[in-house]
C-alpha positions as CSV (number, residue, x, y, z in Angstrom):
1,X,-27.7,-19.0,-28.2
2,X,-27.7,-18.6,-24.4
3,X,-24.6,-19.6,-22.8
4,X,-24.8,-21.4,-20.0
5,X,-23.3,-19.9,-16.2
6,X,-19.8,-21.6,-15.5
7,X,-19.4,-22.5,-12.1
8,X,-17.9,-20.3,-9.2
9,X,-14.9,-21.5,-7.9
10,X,-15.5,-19.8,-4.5
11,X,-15.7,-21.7,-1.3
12,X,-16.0,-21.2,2.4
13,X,-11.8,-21.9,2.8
14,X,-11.2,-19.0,0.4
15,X,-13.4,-16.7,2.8
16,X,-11.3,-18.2,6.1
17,X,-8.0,-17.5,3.5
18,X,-9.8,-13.7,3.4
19,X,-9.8,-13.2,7.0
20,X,-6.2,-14.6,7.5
21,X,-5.0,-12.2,4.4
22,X,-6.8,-9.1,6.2
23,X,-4.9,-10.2,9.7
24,X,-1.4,-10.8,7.7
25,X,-1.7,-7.6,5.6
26,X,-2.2,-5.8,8.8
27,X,0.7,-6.9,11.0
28,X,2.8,-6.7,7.8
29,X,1.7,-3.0,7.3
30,X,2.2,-2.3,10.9
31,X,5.9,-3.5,10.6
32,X,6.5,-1.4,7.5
33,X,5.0,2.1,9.1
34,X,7.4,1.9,12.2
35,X,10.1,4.2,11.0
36,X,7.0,6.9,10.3
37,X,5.5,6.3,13.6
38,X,8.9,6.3,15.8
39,X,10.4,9.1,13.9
40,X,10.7,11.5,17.0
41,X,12.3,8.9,19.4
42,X,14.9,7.6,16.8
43,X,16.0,11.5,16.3
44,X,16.4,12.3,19.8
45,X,18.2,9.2,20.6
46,X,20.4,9.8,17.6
47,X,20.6,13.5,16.5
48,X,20.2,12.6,13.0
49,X,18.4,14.5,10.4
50,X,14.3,13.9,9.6
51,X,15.8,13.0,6.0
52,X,18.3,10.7,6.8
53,X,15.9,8.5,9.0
54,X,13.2,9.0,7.0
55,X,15.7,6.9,4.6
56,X,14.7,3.7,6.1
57,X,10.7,4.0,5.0
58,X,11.9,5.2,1.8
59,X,14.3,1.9,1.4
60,X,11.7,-0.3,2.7
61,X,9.3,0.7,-0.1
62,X,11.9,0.5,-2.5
63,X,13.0,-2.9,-1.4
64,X,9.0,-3.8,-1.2
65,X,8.6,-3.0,-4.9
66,X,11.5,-5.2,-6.6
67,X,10.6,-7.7,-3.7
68,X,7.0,-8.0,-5.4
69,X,8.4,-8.0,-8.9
70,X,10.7,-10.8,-7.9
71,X,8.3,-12.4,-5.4
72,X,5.4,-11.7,-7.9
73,X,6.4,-14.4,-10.4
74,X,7.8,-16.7,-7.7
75,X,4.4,-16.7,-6.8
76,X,3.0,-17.7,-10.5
77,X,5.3,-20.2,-10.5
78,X,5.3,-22.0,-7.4
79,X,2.5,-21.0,-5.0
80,X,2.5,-18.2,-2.3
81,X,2.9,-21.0,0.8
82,X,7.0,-20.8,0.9
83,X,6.6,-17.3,0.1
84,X,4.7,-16.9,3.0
85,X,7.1,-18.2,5.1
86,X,10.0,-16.1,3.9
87,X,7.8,-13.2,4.5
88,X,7.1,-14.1,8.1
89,X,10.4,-14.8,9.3
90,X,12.0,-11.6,7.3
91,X,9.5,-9.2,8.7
92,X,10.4,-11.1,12.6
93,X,14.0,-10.8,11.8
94,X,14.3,-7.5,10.6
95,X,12.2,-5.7,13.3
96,X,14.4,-7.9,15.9
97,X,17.8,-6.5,13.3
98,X,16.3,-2.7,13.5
99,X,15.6,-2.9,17.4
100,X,19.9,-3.6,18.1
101,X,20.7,-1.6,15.6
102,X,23.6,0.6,16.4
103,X,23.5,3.0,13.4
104,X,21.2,4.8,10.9
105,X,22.8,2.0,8.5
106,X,21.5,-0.7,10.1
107,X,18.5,0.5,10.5
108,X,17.7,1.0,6.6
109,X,19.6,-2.0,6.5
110,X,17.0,-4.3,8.3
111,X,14.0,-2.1,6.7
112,X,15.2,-2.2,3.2
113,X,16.1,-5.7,2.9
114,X,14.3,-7.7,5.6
115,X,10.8,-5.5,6.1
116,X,10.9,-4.1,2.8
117,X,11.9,-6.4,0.1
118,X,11.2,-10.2,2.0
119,X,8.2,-8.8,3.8
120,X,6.4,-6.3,2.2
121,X,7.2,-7.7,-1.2
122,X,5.8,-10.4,-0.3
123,X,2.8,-9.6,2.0
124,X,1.6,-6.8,-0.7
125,X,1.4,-7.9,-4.5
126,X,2.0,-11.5,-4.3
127,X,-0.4,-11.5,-1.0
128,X,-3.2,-10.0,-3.2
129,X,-2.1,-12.5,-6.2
130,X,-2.8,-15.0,-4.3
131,X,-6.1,-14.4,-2.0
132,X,-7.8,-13.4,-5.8
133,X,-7.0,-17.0,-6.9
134,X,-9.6,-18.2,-5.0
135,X,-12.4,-15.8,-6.0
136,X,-13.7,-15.5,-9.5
137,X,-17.4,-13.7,-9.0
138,X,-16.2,-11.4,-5.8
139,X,-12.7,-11.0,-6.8
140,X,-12.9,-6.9,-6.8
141,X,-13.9,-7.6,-3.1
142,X,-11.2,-10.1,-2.8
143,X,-8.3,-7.6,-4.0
144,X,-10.1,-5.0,-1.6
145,X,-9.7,-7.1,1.2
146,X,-6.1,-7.9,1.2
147,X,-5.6,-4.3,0.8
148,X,-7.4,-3.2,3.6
149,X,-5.2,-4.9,5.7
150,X,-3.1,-1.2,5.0
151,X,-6.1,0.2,6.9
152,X,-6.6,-1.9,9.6
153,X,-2.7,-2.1,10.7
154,X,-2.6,1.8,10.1
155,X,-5.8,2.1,12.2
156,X,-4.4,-0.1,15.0
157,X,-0.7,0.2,15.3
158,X,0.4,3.5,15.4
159,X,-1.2,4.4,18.4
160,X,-0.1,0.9,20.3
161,X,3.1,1.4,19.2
162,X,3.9,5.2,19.9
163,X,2.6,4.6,23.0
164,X,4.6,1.6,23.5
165,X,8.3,3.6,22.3
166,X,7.0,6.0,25.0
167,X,6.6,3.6,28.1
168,X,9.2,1.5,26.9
169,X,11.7,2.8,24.6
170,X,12.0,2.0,20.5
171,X,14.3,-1.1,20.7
172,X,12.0,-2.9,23.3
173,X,8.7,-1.9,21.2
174,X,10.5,-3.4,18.0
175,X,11.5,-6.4,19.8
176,X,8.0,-7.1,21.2
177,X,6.5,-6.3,17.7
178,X,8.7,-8.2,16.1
179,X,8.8,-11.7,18.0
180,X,4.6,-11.5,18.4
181,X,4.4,-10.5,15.1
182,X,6.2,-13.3,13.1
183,X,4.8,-15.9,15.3
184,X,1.2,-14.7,14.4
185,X,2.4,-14.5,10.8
186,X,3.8,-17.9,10.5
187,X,0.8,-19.4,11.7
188,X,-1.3,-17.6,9.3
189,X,1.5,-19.0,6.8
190,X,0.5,-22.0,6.8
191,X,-3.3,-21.7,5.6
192,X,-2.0,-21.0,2.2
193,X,-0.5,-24.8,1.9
194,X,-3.7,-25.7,0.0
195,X,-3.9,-25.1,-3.7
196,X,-6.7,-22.7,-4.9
197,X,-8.8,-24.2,-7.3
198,X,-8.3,-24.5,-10.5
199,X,-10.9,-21.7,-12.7
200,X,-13.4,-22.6,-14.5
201,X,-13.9,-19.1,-16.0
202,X,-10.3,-17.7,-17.0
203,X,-10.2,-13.9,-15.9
204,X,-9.9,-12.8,-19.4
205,X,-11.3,-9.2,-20.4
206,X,-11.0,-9.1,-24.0
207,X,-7.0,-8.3,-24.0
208,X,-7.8,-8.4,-28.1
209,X,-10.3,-5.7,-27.7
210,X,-7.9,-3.7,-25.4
211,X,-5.2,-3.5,-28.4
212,X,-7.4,-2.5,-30.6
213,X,-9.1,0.3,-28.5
214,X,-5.7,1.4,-27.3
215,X,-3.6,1.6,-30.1
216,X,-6.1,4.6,-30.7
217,X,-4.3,6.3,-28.2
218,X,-0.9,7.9,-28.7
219,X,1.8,6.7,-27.4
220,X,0.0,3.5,-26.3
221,X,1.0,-0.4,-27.7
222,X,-1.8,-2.8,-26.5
223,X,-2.7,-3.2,-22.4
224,X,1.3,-3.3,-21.9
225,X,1.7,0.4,-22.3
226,X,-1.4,0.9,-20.5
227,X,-0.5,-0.7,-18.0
228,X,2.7,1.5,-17.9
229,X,0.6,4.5,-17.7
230,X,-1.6,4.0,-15.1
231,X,1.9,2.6,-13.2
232,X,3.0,6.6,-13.4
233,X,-0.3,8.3,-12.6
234,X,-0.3,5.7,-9.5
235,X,3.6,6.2,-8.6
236,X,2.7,10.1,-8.6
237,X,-0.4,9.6,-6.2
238,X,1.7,7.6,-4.3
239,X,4.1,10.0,-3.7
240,X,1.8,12.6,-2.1
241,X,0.5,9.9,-0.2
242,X,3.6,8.4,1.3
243,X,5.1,12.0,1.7
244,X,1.9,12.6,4.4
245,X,2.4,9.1,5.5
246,X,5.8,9.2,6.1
247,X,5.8,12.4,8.5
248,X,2.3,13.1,9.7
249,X,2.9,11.9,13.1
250,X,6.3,13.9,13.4
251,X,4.4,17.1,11.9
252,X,1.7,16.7,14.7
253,X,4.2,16.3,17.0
254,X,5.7,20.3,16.2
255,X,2.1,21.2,15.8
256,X,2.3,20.5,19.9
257,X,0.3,17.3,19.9
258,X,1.2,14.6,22.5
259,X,3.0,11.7,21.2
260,X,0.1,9.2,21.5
261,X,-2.2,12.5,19.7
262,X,-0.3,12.5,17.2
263,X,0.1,9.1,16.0
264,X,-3.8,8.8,15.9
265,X,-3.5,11.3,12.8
266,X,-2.0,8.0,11.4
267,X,-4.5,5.9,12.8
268,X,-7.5,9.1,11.1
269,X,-5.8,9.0,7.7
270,X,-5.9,4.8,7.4
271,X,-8.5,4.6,9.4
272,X,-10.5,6.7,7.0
273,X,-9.0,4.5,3.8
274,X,-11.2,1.3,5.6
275,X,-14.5,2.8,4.7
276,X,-13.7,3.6,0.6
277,X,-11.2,0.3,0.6
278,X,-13.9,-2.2,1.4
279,X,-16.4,-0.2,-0.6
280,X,-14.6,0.1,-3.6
281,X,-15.5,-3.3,-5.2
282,X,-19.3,-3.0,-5.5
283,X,-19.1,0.7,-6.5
284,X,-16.7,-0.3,-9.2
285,X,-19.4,-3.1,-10.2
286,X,-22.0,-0.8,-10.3
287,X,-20.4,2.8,-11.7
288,X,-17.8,1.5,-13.4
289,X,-14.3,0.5,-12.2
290,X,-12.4,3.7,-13.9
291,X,-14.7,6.0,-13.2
292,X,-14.5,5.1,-9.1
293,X,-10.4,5.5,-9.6
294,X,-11.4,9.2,-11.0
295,X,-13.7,9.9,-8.3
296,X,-11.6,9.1,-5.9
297,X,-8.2,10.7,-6.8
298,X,-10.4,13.6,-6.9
299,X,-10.9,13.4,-3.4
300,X,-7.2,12.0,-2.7
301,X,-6.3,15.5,-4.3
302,X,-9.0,17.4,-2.0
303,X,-7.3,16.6,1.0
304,X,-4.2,17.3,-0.2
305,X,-4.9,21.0,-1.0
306,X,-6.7,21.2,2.2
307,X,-3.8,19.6,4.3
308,X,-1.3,22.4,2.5
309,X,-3.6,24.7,3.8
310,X,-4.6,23.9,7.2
311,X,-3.5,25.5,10.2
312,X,-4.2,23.4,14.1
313,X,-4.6,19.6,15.0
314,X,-8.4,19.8,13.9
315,X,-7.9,20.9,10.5
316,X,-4.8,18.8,9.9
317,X,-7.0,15.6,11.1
318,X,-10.1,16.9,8.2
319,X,-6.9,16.5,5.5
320,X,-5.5,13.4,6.2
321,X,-9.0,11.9,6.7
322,X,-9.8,13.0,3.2
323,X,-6.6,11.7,2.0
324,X,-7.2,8.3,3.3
325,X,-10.7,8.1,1.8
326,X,-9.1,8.6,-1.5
327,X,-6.2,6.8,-0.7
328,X,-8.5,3.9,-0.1
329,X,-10.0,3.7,-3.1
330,X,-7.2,4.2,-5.8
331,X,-4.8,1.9,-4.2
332,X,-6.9,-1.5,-5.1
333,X,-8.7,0.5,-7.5
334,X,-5.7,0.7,-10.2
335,X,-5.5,-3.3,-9.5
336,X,-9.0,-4.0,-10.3
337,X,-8.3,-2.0,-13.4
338,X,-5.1,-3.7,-14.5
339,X,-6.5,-7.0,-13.5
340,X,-9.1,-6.5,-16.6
341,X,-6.2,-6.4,-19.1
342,X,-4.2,-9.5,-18.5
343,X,-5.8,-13.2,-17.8
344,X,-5.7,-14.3,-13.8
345,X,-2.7,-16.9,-14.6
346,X,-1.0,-13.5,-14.4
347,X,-2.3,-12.0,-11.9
348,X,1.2,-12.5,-9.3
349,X,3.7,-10.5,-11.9
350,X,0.5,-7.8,-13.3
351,X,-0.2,-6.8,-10.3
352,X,3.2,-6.5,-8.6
353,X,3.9,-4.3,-11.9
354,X,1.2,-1.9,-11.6
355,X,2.4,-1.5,-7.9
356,X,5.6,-1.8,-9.0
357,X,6.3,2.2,-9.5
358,X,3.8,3.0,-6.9
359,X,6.2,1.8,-4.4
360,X,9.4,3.5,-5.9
361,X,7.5,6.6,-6.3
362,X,6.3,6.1,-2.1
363,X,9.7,5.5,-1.0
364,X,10.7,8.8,-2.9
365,X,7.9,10.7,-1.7
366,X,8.7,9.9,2.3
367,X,12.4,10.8,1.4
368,X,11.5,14.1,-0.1
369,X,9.1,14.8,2.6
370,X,12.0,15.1,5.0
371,X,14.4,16.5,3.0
372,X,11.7,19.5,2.5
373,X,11.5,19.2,6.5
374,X,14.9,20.1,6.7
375,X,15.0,22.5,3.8
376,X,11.9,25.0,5.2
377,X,12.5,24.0,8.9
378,X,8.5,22.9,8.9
379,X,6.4,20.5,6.9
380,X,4.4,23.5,5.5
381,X,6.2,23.2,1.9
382,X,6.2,19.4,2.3
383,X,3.0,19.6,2.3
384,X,2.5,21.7,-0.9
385,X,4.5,19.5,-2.9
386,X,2.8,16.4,-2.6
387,X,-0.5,18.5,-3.3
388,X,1.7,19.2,-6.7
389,X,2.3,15.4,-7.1
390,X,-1.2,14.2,-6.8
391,X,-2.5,17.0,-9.1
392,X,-0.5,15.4,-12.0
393,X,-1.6,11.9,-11.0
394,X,-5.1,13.3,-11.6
395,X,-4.3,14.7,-14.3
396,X,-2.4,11.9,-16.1
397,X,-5.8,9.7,-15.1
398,X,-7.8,12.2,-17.2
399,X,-5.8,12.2,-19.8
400,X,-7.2,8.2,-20.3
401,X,-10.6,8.7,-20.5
402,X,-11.3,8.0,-24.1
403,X,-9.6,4.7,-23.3
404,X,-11.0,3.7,-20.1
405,X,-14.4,5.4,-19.7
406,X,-16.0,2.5,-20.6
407,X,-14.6,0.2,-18.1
């Protein structure tokens, strides 16, 4: 017996809602990458160590991942509007917090909390959570889209805002950020006050089927301890990634680069994540969702070895723009692929969880980045390192492929 097609849920408002998501996920990606960018002037105005500034990226990622737990079934529960509100005026009022702040404290203070765990938290998982809602046949390109907004505020802001600290100090470039920011942000707020739809097809792949084909696999209980795997194999990824992140525009700057030079490897590396990012849903459609995430840690691991490796601005800008191609791909990747365990009612507290490590792991990669800054007295060993860490991540990936080939 045929069945007959249900009925997309998809309308021109969750399109508009798209656009919106892409603008919000920007400035709210922009806001979390300041430390990173403003690295140099914060150390020259206050003589502190790359490691103990580069504390305030790794406490806003921290904060951002129990944020989206938290903020991830707030979400489920009662919509992403007020959320959306919190997010705008934490991100305002911690960039305004870090701009006076007098001490190293207060700056991971007003990251950690205010950037971190009431803006990112919010503007990441639950932001994805809630744009998919109003998508059922194009939700891969949905999720794809709300991540991008990484790219596109990595592409734009580091630049603008190195350039900015330069003209006009750090406290006046937070300032400006953050007053502009939040009042573009609580507009874009208030899109969300309409409810998606309700579905007519339930996101549902199978979760019975899942059990079964996982409890083949050691050390596996159903899509639960799946979903804890791939959470490692992404936190490890995400470490490499967030270790380059975190200091590639102060490792340009010692490779002799002007400040504004060496920011745009920022801009390269996210820049480059765009491409695979918005690409990633239809070649997950078409070659099959795990075997895209495979392709492109490969590639996430390519540039890795060649950053480790690379001597001169050119070469460096080759590695970071291959780690952003793979970086652009795995991130929404491994939330396509949890997404097909666990029904879209879910989709706020699964996908915050599948993130959930990846953001721990980030925060500690940007932490240990400086620390092996300090250590070596270059970035040479940091570099090696997160090659290390996104090796395993590939490696843990693999080791599901009697599982997840077929998805």
């Amino acid at each position: 017996m045929q069945r007959t097609p249900l009925p997309s849920i998809e309308t021109a408002y969750g399109w508009w809602l798209a656009a919106l998501t892409l603008l919000i996920a920007s400035i709210g990606f922009g806001a979390a990458t300041c430390v990173p960018i403003l690295l140099k002037p914060l150390s020259r105005e206050w003589g502190a160590s790359t490691a103990a500034l580069a504390l305030a990226h790794t406490f806003m990622l921290i904060g951002a991942g129990f944020g989206g737990l938290v903020f991830g079934r707030m979400h489920d529960r009662f919509g992403f509007f007020p959320l959306a509100v919190i997010g705008s005026l934490a991100t305002a009022s911690g960039l305004v917090a870090a701009s006076f702040s007098q001490s190293i404290g207060g700056l991971h203070l007003a990251f950690g909390l205010l950037v971190g765990a009431c803006g990112q938290g919010i503007f990441f998982s639950p932001l994805t959570a809630a744009l998919s809602r109003w998508f059922d046949r194009h939700r891969p390109l949905a999720v794809a889209i709300a991540a991008a907004g990484q790219s596109v505020g990595g592409l734009l802001f580091p630049p603008l805002l190195r350039i900015a600290a330069r003209d006009h100090g750090w406290r006046a470039t937070l300032l400006g950020f953050g007053v502009l920011g939040g009042v573009v942000l609580l507009v874009c707020a208030f899109a969300f006050r309409k409810a998606p739809p309700p579905s007519a097809r339930q996101h549902q792949s199978s979760t019975q089927a899942w059990e079964s084909s996982t409890r083949q696999t050691r050390g596996l209980r159903g899509p639960n301890g799946l979903l804890a795997s791939l959470g490692i194999c992404l936190g490890l990824s995400s470490v490499a990634t967030f270790l380059v992140m975190g200091h590639i525009t102060a490792a340009g700057e010692e490779l002799g680069a002007t400040p504004a030079a060496a920011a745009a490897l920022l801009s390269v590396m996210l820049g480059a994540s765009l491409a695979t990012r918005l690409g990633v849903a239809q070649l997950s459609l078409r070659l099959g969702r795990y075997r895209v995430l495979v392709a492109a840690s490969m590639l996430h691991v390519l540039g890795l070895l060649w950053l480790s490796f690379s001597g001169g601005y050119a070469a460096t800008a080759i590695g970071v723009a291959l780690i952003g191609l793979g970086f652009g791909a795995y991130l929404p990747g491994y939330a396509v692929l949890a997404g097909e365990l666990f029904p879209a009612s879910q989709a706020g507290r699964r996908i915050a969880e599948i993130y959930f490590l990846g953001f721990i792991a980030a925060g500690a990669g940007t932490w240990a980045g400086g620390l092996l800054r300090d250590h070596s007295g270059d970035y040479g060993l940091a570099f090696r390192a997160a090659a290390l860490s996104g090796a395993a991540g590939l490696a843990g990936l693999l080791a599901q492929w009697h599982t997840l080939k077929k998805v």
